[in-house]
C-alpha positions in Angstrom: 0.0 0.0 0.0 1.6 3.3 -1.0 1.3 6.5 1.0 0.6 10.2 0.3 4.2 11.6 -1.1 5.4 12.9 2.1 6.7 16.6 0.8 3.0 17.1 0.6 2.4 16.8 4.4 4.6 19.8 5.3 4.0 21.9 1.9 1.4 25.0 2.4 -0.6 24.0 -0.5 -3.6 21.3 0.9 -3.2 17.5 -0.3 -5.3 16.0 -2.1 -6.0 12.3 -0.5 -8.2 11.6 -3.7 -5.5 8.8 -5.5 -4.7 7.4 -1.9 -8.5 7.0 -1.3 -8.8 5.5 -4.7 -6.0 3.3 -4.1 -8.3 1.9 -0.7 -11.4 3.2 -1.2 -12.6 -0.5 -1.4 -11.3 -1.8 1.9 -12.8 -2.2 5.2 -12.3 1.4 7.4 -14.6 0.2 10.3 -16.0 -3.0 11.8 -18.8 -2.6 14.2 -20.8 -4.7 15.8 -21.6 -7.5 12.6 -21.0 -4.5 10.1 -18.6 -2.8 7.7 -17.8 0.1 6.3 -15.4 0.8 3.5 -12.9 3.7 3.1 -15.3 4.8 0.3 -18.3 4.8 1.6 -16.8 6.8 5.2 -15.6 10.0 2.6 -19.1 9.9 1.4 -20.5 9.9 4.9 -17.6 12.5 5.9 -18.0 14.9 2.6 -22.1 14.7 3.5 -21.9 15.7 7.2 -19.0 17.8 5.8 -21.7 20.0 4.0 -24.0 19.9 7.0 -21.3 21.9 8.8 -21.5 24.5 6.5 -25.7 25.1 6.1 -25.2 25.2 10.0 -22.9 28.1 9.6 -19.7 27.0 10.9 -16.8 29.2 10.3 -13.7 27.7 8.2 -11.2 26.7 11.1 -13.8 26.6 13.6 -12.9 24.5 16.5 -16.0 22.2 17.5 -15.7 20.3 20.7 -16.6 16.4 20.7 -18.5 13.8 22.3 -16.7 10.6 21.6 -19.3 8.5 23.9 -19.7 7.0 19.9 -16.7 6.2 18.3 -18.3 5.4 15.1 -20.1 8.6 14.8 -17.1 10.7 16.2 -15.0 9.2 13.7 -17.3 10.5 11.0 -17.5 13.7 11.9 -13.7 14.0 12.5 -12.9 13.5 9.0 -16.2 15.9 8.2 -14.0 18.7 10.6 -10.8 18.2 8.4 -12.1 17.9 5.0 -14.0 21.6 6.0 -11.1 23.2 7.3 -11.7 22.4 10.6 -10.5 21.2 14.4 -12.0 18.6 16.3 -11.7 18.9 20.4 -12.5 15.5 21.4 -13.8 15.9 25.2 -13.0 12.9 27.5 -16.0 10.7 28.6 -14.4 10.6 32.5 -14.7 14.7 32.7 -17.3 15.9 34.5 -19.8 18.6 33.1 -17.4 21.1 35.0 -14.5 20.1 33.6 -16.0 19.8 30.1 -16.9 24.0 30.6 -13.3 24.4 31.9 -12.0 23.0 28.6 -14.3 24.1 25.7 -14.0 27.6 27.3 -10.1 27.2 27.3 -10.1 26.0 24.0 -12.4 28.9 22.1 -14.8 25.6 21.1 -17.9 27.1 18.7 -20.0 24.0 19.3 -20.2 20.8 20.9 -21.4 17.5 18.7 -23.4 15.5 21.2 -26.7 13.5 21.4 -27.1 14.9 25.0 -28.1 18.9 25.5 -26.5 19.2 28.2 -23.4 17.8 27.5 -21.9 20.8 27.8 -24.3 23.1 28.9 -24.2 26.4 27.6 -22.8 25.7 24.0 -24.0 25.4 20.9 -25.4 21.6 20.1 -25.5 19.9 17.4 -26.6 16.4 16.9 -24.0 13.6 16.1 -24.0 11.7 12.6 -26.1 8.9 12.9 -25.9 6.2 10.4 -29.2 5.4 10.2 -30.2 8.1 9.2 -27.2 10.1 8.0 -26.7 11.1 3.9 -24.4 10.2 1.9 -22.3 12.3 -0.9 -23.2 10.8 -4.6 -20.1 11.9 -5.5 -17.1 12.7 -3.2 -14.6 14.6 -6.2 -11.5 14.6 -5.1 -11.1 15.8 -1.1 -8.7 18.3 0.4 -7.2 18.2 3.8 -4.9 21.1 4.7 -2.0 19.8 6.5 -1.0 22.9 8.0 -3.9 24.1 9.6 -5.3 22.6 13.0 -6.6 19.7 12.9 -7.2 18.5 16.4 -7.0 19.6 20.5 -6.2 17.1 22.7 -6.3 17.5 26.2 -2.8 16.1 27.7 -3.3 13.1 30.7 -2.7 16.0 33.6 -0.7 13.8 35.2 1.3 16.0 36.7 -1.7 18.8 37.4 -4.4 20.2 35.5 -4.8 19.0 31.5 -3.4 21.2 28.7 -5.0 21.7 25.2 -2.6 20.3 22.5 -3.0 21.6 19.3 -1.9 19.6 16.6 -2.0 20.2 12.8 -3.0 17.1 10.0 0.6 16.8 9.1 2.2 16.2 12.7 0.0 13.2 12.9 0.9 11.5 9.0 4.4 11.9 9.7 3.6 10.4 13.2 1.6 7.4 11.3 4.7 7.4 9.0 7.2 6.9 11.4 5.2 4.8 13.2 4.7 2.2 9.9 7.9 2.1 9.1 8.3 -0.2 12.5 5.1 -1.6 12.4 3.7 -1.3 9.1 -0.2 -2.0 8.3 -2.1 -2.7 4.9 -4.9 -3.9 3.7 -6.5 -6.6 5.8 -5.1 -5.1 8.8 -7.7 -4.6 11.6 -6.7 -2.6 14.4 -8.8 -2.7 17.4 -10.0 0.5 18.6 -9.2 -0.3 22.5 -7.8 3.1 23.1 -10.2 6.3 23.5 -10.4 8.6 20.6 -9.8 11.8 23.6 -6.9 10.2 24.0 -3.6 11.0 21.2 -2.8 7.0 21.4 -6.2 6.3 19.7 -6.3 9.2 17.2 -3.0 7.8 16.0 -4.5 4.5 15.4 -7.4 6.3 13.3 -4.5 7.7 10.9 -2.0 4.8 11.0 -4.8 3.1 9.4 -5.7 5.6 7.2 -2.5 5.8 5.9 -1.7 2.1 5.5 -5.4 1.2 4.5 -6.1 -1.0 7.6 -9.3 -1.2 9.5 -10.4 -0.2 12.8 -12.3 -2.4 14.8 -15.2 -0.2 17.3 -16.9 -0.5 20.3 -20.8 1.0 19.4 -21.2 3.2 22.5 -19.9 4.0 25.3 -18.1 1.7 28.2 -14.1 -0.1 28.4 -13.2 -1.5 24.6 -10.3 -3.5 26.0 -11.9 -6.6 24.9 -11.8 -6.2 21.3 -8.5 -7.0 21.3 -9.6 -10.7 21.4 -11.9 -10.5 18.8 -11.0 -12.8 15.9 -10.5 -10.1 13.4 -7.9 -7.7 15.6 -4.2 -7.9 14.1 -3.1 -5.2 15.7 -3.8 -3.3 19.6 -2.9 -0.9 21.2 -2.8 -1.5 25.2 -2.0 -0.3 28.4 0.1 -2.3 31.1 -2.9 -2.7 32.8 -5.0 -4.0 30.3 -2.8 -6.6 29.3 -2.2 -8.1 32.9 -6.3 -8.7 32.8 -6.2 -10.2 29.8 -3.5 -12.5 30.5 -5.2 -13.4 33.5 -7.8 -15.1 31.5 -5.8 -17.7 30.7 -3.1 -17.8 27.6 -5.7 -19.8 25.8 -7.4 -16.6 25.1 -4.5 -14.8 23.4 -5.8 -13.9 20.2 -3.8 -15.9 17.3 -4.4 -13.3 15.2 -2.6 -10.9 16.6 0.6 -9.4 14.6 1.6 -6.8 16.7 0.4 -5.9 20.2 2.2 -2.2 21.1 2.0 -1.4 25.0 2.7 2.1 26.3 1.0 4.5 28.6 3.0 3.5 31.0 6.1 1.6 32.6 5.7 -2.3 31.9 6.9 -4.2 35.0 9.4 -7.0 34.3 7.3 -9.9 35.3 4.7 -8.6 33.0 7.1 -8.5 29.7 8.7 -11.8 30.9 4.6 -13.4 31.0 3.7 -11.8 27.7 6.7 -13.5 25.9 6.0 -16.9 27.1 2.4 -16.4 25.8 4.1 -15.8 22.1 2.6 -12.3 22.2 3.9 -9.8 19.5 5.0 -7.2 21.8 6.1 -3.7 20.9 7.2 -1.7 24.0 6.8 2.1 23.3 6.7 5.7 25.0 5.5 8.2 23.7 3.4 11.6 25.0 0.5 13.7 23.4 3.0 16.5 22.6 4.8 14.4 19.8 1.6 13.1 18.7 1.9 9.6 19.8 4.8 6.9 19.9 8.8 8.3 20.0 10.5 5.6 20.5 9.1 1.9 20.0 10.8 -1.5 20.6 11.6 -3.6 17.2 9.8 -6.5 15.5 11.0 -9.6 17.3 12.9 -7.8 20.1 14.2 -10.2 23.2 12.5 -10.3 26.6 15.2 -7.9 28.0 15.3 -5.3 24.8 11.5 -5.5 25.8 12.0 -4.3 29.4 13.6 -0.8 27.3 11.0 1.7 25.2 12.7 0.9 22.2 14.7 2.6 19.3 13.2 6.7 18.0 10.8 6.3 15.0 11.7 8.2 11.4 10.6 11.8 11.7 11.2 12.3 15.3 14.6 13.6 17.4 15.4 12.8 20.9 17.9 14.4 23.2 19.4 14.1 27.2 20.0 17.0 28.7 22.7 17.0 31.6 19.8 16.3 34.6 18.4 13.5 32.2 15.4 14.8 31.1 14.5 13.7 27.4 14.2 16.4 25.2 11.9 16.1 21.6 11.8 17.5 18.8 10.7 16.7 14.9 8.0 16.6 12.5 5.8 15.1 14.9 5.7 17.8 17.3 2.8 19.7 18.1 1.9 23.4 17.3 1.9 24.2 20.9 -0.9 24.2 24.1 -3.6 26.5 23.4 -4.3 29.6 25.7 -7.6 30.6 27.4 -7.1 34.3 25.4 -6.5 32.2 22.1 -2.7 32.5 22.3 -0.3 29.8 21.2 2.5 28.6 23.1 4.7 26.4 21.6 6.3 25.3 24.3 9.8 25.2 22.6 13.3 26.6 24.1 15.4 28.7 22.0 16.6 25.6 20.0 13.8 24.3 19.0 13.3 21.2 21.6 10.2 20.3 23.6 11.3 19.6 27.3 8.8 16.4 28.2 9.3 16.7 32.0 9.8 12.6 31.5 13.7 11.5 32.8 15.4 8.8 31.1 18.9 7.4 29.6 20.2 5.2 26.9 21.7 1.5 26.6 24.6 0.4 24.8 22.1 -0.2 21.5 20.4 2.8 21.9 17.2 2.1 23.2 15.7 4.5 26.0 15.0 3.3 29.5 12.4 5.9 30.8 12.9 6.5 34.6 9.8 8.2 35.6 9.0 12.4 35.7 11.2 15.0 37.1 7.9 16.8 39.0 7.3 13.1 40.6 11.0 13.2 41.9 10.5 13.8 46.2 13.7 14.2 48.4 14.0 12.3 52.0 16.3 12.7 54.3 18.7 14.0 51.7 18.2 11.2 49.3 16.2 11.9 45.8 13.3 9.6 46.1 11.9 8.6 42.4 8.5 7.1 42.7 8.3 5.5 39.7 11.5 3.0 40.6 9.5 2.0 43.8 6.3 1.4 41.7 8.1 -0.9 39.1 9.1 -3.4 41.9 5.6 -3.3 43.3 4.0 -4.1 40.0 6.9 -7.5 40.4 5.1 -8.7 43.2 2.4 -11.1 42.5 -0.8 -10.5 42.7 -0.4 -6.1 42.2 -2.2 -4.4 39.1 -1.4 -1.1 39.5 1.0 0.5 42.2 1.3 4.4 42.9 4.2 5.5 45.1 3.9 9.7 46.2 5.9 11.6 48.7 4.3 12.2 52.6 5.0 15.0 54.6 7.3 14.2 57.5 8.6 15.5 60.3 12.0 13.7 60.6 13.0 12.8 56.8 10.9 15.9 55.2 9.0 13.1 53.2 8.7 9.8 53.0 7.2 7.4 50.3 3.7 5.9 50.5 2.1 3.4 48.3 -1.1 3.0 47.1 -1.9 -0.3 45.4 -4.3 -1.9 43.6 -4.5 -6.0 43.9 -6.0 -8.9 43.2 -4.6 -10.8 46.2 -4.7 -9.6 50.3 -1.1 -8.6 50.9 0.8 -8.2 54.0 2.4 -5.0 54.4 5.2 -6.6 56.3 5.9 -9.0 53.6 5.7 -6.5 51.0 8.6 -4.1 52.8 10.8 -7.2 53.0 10.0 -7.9 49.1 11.1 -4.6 48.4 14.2 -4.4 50.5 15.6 -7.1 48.7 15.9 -4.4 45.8 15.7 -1.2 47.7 17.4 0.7 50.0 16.0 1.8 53.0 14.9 5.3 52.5 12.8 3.9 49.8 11.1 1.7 51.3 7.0 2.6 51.6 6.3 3.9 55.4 2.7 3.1 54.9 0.4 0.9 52.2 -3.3 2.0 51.1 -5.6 0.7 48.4 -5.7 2.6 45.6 -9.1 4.9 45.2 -10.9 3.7 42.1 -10.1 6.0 38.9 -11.6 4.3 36.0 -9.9 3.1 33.3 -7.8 6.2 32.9 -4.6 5.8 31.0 -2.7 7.5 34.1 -3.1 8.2 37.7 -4.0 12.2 39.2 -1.0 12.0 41.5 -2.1 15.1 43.2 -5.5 13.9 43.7 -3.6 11.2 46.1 -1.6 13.8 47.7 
């Protein structure tokens, strides 16, 4: 499968995706439920709601915020918003109607497309596609998508405090699909399960990796946790959390889908045991990191890598650059970046020093073949009694203990060291706090060992933990 001539992607003039979408306008684009849809027949869709936009008076380069409760429907109208000129602001199903004002104010939104008035109350509405009763475009010429203008607004995880609006232009995520193919490439008969939300840059990227490569995406109708389509029959490709992979592999390895080609896992550090499980199983596993500001994946592991390359993010992807500065933090760059956060007053900052590098916030270092090793966040880093305390070291040998899904290490005032660490866990199994300090002495020292165990508050399926909400 050929892609668009990339000088096109970063060239003022719009491209023209017409010969692409000629080239695959007869494969599958969506699975859902027992249906199809090929790329032909989602342009039409797309070019139809496309003119709906503008009998409803939407400006070129408005910015319409979206309910993606739907996938198939927010799909649609995504591609609608770009072949018009304009942004889509996907809003995350977790926020609440607060936090949905919050953002659509931040972000200068026009409208919000959502089945529910009061989605975001206050706004404009207007109704979702609908394939039922949606039109479709007898005849979809030859469409333009401007790669230069924005194309969506992500909110970031707000790991670290309170979500930013990432602006990102059509072009940052092709070369990000690119990059990305030329590690794991996709084509036709691909199907990539859809297990990621669209609000979330790690399933946006899957929408244009397939796109590009003229795979399908597999969707969840509605709202609710689409982890399990990766174990549909038809899925050749997912994208998963560390999380999400534990639970499925504690169904039984009888359940690993034998379809499968490659199953990329990011979001988060992958504990040891975890990789070390997954390659017994024969899963295809791609180890990855990545961040909403470079549109996706930056570094991903190789087809075929060993169990201990595994246990490193992998290699940097075509089209991206990576740097160390002297405190470790990983510095990025490329044609992947983003255009910058968007201001409440409708500024742009891009978020770039005076050479042109994006500091992540996210320390790492580099093995004798290059790959990174991510070490956690510099804003996560705690001091104790003199000693730098990084949170994310103490969580990986947690998540090595039997039994512990998720682990969450922050830093508690006190009196005598300043602060010490405290872990909140989430497990499958009743654990002994005693045991688990002399688990974790066998690896730590004793400053970092957890003064005090919790269960971890219940947060959804959320791609990453609110540390300050713990704190």
């Amino acid at each position: 499968m050929s892609a668009a001539p990339q000088s096109e992607w970063s060239g003022a003039a719009a491209w023209k995706p017409g010969a692409h979408l000629r080239e695959i306008g007869r494969a599958p684009a969506l699975y859902f439920d027992d249906k199809s849809l090929t790329y032909s027949d989602l342009f039409k869709y797309a070019c139809a709601r496309r003119r709906a936009h503008e009998r409803a008076a939407l400006p070129a380069a408005a910015v319409l915020a979206l309910d993606c409760r739907d996938p198939l429907s927010a799909i649609v109208e995504m591609w609608a918003l770009w072949l018009g000129g304009r942004c889509a602001a996907p809003l995350s199903a977790r926020w609440t109607a607060e936090q949905r004002g919050i953002f659509v104010e931040m972000i200068g939104a026009e409208a919000v497309v959502s089945s529910d008035g009061e989605f975001v109350p206050g706004l404009r509405r207007m109704p979702p596609f609908d394939l039922r009763t949606g039109s479709i475009s007898a005849d979809i010429d030859d469409p333009e998508l401007d790669t230069t203008i924005p194309a969506t607004i992500v909110a970031t995880s707000g790991s670290s405090g309170r979500p930013k609006a990432a602006r990102h232009a059509a072009a940052q995520h092709l070369w990000s699909a690119l990059g990305s193919a030329a590690n794991i490439p996709l084509g036709s008969g691909d199907v990539c399960a859809l297990s990621l939300p669209l609000y979330h840059v790690g399933g946006l990227a899957m929408l244009w990796r397939c796109f590009l490569g003229g795979a399908a995406l597999l969707v969840r109708r509605g709202d609710g946790d689409a982890s399990g389509l990766a174990l549909d029959g038809r899925a050749t490709h997912v994208s998963m959390v560390p999380t999400q992979l534990y639970r499925l592999l504690k169904r039984g390895f009888a359940e690993v889908n034998p379809a499968w080609k490659a199953v990329l896992l990011g979001g988060d550090a992958a504990p040891a045991a975890l990789i070390e499980q997954a390659t017994e199983a024969g899963i295809p596993l791609h180890t990855t990191y990545g961040c909403t500001e470079m549109s996706s994946q930056v570094t991903t592991t190789r087809p075929g890598a060993s169990a201990a390359e595994l246990k490193s993010a992998g290699a940097l992807l075509p089209h991206r650059e990576l740097s160390l500065a002297a405190d470790g933090e990983i510095l990025l760059r490329g044609r992947t970046l983003f255009s910058g956060y968007r201001r409440a007053n409708g500024a742009l900052d891009t978020a770039r020093d005076a050479e042109g590098w994006y500091h992540s916030g996210d320390l790492g270092r580099r093995d004798k073949q290059e790959n990174l090793q991510v070490i956690g966040r510099k804003d996560n880093m705690f001091v104790c009694g003199g000693e730098n305390i990084q949170p994310e070291t103490i969580e990986r040998e947690l998540l090595n203990i039997a039994g512990i899904v998720r682990a969450v290490v922050i830093g508690r005032e006190d009196a005598e060291y300043g602060k010490r660490p405290f872990a909140y866990v989430e497990s499958e199994v009743e654990l002994n706090e005693d045991a688990l300090r002399g688990r974790l002495r066998e690896h730590l020292p004793g400053l970092w060992i957890p003064s005090g165990f919790a269960a971890l508050p219940a947060m959804g399926n959320s791609m990453k933990i609110d540390r300050r909400a713990l704190q």
